[in-house]
N, C-alpha and C positions, 0 to 999 in steps of 0.2 A: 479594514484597518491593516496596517501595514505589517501587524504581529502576525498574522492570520495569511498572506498571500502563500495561495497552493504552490506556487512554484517558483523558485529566488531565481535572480538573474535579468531582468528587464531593467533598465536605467534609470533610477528617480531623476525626477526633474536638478534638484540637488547634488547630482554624482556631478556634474561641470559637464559643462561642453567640452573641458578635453578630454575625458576620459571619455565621452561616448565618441572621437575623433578617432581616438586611438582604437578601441573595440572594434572599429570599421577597417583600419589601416591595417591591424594585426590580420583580422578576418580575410583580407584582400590576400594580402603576402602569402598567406598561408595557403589560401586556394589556389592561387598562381602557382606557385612554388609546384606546387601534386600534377596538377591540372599543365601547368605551359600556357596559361587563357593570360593575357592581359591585366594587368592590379587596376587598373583605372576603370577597367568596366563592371567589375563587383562592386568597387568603392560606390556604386551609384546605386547598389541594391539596399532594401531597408535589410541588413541583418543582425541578429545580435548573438553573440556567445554569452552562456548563460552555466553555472554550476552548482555545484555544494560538494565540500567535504566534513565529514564527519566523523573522526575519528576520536576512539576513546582509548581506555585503561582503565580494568574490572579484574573481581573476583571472584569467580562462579563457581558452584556445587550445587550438587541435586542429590540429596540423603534425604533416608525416611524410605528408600523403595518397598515398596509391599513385600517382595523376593526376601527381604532382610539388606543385612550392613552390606555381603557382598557384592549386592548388584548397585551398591551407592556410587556417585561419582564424587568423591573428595572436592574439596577446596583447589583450585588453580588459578594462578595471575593470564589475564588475556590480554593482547592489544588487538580492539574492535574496529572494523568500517562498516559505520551503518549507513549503506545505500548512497555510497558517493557517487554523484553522475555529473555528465557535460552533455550541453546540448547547443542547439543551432537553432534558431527559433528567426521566422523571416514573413515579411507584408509584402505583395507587389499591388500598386493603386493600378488596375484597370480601367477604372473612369466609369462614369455615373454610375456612382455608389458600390461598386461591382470591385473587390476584392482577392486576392488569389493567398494560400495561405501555407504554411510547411512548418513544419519538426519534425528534429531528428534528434532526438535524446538516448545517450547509451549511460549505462550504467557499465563501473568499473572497481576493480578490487587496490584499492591504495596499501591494499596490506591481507596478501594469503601468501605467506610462506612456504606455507605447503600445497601451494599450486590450487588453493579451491577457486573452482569456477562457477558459479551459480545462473541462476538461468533469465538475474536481469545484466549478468557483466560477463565481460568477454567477446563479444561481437557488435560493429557498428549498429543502431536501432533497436536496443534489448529493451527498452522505456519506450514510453509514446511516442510514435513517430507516425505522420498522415500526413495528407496534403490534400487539399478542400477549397471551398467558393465561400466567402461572407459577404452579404449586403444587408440592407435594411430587413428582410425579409428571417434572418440568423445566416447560422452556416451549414456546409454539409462539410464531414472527412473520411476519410479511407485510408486505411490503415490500419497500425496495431497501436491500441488504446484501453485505457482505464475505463472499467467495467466494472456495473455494480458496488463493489467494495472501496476500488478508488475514485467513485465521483466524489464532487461535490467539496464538503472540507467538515465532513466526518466521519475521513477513513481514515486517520489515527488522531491519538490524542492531541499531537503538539504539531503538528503539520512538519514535520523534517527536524524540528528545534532539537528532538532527544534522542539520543539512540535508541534501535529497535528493543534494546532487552528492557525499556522502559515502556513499550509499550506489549507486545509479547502477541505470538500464536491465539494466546483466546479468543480475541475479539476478531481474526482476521479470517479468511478465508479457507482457514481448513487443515493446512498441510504443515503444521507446526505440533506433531505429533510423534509421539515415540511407540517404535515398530511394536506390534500387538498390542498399543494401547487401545483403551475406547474411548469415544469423543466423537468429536465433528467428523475424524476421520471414518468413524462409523455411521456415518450419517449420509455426508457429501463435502465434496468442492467447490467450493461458489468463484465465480466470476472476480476476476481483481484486475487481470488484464490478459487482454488477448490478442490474438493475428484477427486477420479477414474480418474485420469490423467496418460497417456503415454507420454514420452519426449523424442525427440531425438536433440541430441546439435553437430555443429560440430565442427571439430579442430578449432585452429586458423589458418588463411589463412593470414599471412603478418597485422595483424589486426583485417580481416574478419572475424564474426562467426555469424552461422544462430542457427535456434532453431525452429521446428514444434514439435507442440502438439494434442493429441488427447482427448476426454474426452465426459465422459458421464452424464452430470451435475445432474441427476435426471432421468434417462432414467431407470438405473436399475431398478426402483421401481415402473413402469409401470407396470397394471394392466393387468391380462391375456384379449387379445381380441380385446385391442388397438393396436392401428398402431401409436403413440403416441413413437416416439425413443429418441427425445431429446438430440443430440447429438452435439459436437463443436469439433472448430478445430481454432487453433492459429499457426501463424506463424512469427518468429521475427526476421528481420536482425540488425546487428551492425556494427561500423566501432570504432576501439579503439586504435588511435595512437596518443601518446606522448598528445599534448595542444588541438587536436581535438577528439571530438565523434559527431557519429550520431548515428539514430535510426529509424526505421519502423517497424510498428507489424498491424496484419490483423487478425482481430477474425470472429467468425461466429456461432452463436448457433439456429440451428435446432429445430421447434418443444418445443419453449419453451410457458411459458404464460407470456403472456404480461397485463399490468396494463395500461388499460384507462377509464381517467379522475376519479382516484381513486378507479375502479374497477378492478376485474383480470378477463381475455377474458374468455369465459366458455370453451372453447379449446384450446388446445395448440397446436393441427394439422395443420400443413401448416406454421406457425408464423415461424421468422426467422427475429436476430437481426444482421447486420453486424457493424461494430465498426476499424477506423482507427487513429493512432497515429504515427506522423512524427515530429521528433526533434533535436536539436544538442546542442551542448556548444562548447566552445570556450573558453581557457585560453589566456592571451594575453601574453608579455614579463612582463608587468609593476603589473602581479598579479589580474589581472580582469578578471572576469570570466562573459561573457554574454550565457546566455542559453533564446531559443525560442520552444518552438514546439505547436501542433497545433493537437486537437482531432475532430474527428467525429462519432456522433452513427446517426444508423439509425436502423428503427423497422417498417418490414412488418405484420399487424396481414389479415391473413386468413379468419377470421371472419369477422369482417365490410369491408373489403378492404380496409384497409388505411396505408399511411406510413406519418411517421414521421421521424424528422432529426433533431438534435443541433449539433453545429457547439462550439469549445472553442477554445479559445489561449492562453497560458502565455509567458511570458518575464520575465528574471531577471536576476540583473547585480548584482556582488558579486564584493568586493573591500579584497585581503587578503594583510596586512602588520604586516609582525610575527606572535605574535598569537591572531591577531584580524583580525575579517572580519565585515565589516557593507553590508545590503544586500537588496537590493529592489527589490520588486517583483507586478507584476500587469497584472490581466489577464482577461477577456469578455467572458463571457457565451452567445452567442445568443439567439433569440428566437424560441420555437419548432414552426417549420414549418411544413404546412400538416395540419394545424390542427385550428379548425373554430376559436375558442377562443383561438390563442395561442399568440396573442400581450400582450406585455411589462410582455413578460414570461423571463429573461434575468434577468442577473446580472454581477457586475463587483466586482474584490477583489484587496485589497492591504496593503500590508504587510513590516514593516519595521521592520530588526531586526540586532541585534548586538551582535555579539558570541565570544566569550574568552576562548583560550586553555589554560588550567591551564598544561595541559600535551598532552600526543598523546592521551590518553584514556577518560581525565574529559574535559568537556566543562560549560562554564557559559555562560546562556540565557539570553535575553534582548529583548522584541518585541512588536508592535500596531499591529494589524493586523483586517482588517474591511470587509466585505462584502457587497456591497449598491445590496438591491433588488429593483429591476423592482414589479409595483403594483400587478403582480400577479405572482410571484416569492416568493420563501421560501427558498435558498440555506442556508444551515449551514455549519458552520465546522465541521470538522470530527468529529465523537461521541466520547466520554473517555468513557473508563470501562463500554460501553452498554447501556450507559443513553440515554435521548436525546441530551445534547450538550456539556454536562460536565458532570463530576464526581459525582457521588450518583446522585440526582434526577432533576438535573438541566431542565427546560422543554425546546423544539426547542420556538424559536422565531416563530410569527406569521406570516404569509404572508404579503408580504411587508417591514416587519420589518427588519432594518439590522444588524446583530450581531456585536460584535466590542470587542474588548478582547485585555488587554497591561499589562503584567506582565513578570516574573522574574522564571528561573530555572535553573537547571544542570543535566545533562547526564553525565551519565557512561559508557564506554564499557570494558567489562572482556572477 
């Protein structure tokens, strides 16, 4: 369905033929222009420029800290970019059946005042970017790609629709944490995207499509004389017919270093994190959409001998009538297990919000969304433009504290 495509920017058949004329002629100009090549011989490449802007208006605090009132962060007006990118997306027909393939997607800051730079904006290729073979047989790619966390289309709640502070740190991969909190951070980092990845995807099968990955997260840059490899592997099935999806994905990273109780292990030998993610949705007849799925990380470190585990779930039920959707979402982070000190490490979030299609492309935002920490829990939402919890210099809440954020935006996609 066209609510649901992972990535905006490809030309419905419906955009006109002149707007995909011009997308080519812009594209041409513009390589020329840098480049010095010719415009008439790009005009003949398939490529397409492709974006999203997402920019809001909120008002965030995180009071309640364990510490007491003075470690609270007040109430403040923000203006947010949640993960606005552009990218370059291109087909070359090589002939029987035999495909050539590329992207180049950068994420960028439409709004850090205070110069933050985060680690998917600021440089050409900070987003998926590879180049690979497809034919009947699937594809391969190489390059830096989404991993574990961002395959598939239940790695966030609204696929790009809402800004991050509606979807938030708990459910994501790890690093949405406030310093000496405990949490995921106490446990491990999983996979969301990374450098030096090999991908293989296969056809569709009536549906069916699998997807194993390789990669070397930091292993390259191993020091001569270590045994020190640092290596993972991800593997994702799907199921994608008509009013149903599911989903399963299995990570595993080798030889990495692990963080406890706010330190990093002095080795990375032997460590090894595994990480599972099982989910579905559900369109009904009457326009509801309910979605559940259900994460688990775990983390061996080599050194002390210990593992640990957190265990999450979300739920959330979507109501579309034309072009409004109102949408609730609520999901429980447990507590790391394994681990001496790891009670009322846990937290719970929930999120109400309400989205209005001006068109196929513009949406208008409307959303509360809250996270209650556990006394010794620090989950945030997801960072903007590199900061700690928002835009320009916003600071994480304090342990304990629960963030809470209810403001107004809109999204683009080109």
């Amino acid at each position: 369905m066209a609510k649901f495509a992972r990535f905006a920017g490809a030309s419905d058949a419906d955009n006109g033929k002149e707007e995909f004329i011009m997308k080519k002629k812009y594209l041409a100009v513009a390589v020329a222009a840098a480049c010095g090549a010719p415009a008439l011989a790009l005009a003949q490449s398939n490529v397409t420029i492709y974006g999203r802007m997402n920019m809001g208006f909120d008002r965030y605090s995180a009071t309640g800290a364990t510490a007491g009132s003075a470690a609270d962060v007040e109430g403040r007006a923000r203006v947010i970019d949640s993960s606005s990118r552009i990218g370059f997306r291109g087909v070359e027909d090589l002939g029987n059946g035999l495909k050539a393939v590329f992207q180049i997607e950068s994420g960028f800051n439409a709004d850090a005042s205070a110069g933050a730079v985060g680690a998917s904006t600021g440089t050409l290729g900070t987003r998926p970017t590879f180049v690979g073979l497809q034919g009947n047989w699937g594809r391969v790619l190489l390059g830096r790609q989404d991993v574990w966390w961002g395959n598939g289309k239940m790695d966030v709640v609204y696929y790009g629709k809402v800004p991050n502070g509606f979807i938030n740190g708990l459910y994501g991969p790890g690093n949405s944490v406030a310093a000496g909190a405990t949490g995921d951070a106490r446990v491990a980092a999983t996979f969301a995207r990374a450098d030096n990845v090999v991908t293989y995807e296969t056809p569709n099968f009536n549906g069916f499509t699998g997807k194993i990955q390789y990669l070397i997260p930091t292993g390259e840059s191993t020091v001569a004389g270590s045994s020190v490899k640092n290596t993972g592997w991800n593997v994702t099935g799907t199921y994608d017919n008509g009013p149903l999806y599911l989903q399963v994905d299995f990570m595993r990273n080798d030889d990495t270093a692990l963080t406890w109780d706010g330190s990093t292990a002095l080795t990375a030998n032997g460590n090894k994190v595994e990480a599972w993610k099982l989910g579905g949705r559900y369109l009904f007849p009457t326009n509801t959409e309910v979605m559940l799925y259900w994460t688990q990380v775990k983390a061996d470190s080599a050194l002390i001998n210990q593992s640990r585990d957190r265990d999450t779930w979300v739920a959330t039920v979507s109501q579309f009538f034309g072009p409004h959707n109102i949408a609730l979402s609520y999901g429980r982070t447990g507590d790391v297990s394994g681990w001496t000190t790891g009670s009322e490490t846990g937290a719970t979030h929930t999120g109400l919000g309400y989205f209005y299609s001006l068109s196929k492309r513009t949406t208008l935002q409307a959303w509360w969304t809250k996270i209650k920490n556990d006394s010794n829990a620090g989950y945030q939402f997801i960072s903007f433009n590199g900061a700690g919890a928002g835009t320009n210099s916003t600071p994480f809440g304090a342990v304990g504290a629960d963030p809470t954020s209810y403001g107004v935006g809109i999204a683009h996609n080109f």
